[in-house]
N, C-alpha and C positions, 0 to 999 in steps of 0.2 A: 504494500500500500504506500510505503512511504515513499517508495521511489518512481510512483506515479506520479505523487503528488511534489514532486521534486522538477516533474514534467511541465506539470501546470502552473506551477508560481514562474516558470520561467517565461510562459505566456503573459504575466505579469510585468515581470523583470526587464524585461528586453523593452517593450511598449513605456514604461516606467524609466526605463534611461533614454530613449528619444525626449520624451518628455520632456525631462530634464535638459536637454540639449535644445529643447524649442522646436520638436518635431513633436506636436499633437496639441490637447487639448484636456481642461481637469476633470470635465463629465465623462468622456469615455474612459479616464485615466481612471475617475471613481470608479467607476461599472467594473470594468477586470478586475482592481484591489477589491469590490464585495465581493463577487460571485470568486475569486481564488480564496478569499477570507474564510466566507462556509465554507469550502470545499475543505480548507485546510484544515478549519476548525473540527468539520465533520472527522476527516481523515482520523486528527487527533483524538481524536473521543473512539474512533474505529479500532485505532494504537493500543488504546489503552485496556480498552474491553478486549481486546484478544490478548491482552500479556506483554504487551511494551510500552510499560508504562514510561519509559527511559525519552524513548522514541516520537511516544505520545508529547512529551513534556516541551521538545523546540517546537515540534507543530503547533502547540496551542497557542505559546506566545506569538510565533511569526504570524498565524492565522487571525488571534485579535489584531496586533500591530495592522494588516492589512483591512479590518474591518474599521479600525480609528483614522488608518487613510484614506478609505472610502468615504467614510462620511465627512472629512475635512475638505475634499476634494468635490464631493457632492454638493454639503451645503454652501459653497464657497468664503469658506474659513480663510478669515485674511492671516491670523496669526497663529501657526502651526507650530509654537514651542511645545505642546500639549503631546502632538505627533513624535517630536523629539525627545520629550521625555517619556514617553513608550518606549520609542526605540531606544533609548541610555538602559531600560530594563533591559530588552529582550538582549542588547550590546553584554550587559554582566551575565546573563543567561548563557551567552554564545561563549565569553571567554572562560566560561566553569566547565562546560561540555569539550573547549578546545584542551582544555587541562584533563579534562579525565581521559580524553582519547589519546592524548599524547603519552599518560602516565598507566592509566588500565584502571581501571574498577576498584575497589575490596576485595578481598578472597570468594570464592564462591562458597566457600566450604565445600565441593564436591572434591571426592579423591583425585581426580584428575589435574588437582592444583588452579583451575581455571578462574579468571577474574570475571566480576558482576560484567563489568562494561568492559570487553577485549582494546587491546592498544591499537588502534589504526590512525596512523601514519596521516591518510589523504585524509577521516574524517577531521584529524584534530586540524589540517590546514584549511579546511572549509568553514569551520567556527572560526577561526581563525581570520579569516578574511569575511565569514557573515559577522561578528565583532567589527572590525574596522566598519563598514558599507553602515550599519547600524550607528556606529558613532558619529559618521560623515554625515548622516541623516539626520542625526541632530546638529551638529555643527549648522547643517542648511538652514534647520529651523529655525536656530539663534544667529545668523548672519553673517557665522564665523568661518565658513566653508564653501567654495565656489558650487552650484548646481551642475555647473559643468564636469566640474572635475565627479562627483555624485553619479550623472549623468553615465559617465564613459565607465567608469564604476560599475554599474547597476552591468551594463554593456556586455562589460569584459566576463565577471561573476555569474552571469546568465551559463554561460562555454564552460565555465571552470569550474565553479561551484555547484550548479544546477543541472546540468545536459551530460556533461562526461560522468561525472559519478554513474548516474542513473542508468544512462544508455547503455556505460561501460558494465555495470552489473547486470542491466537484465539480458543485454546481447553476449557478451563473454563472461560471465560470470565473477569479474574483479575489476577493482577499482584501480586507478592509474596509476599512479605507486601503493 
């Protein structure tokens, strides 16, 4: 599931850094961040009721975060500090999940020696850089950080963060390092 919906926010993401760049508009800019919002928000609530609750836990925030964009972008919110400090959570969210993938879980207690949360390498680089794009997000809000640069951001993360993991898992079965 998750890595469906790692599909769909990039339908987001991409459209989300034009945006930013001054290629579009903030009512259809709303519209994808609601309807990827539910989706994501559903997703996470899907996560969690099958047994990853782990998993479930970035969906929900990135999935509100997209529902508090939606309506800023919808009702035409002039002042999105509000937006940015959502995104400063889900930014400390992202850098604790970048930590645990870097470092591995707790012990499981199974014989096997195995950790809660396995060490992968490209996840902890993808919080890693969903961290930075979330703080940049605020910085925009608070007027401290170019859109542009936000913009090509969103752009580049869309390929790196969102599309290669995904694709690279469900088509070859591993992720890029």
């Amino acid at each position: 599931m998750t890595l469906a919906i790692l599909i769909l926010i990039s339908i987001m993401w991409l459209p989300a850094g034009l945006f930013f760049l001054g290629y579009g508009e903030a009512k259809t800019a709303g519209f994808l961040c609601a309807v990827v919002g539910i989706l994501t928000v559903a997703g996470g609530f899907f996560n969690a009721a099958t047994g990853d609750a782990f998993g479930a836990g970035a969906l929900l925030v990135f999935g509100v975060l997209y529902l508090q964009t939606a309506h800023a972008f919808l009702s035409g919110a002039e002042d999105l500090r509000t937006v940015g400090n959502g995104a400063l959570l889900v930014a400390i969210v992202c850098a604790i999940y970048a930590y645990i993938y870097a470092t591995g879980g707790a012990p499981s207690g199974k014989p096997d020696g195995s950790l809660l949360v396995a060490k992968v390498p490209y996840l902890s680089f993808m919080f890693t850089t969903f961290t930075a794009i979330c703080l940049m997000v605020t910085g925009v809000t608070y007027g401290k950080v170019s859109g542009k640069l936000l913009g090509v951001t969103f752009i580049i993360l869309t390929f790196t963060g969102l599309l290669a993991p995904a694709i690279g898992l469900l088509a070859y079965g591993k992720l890029p390092f």
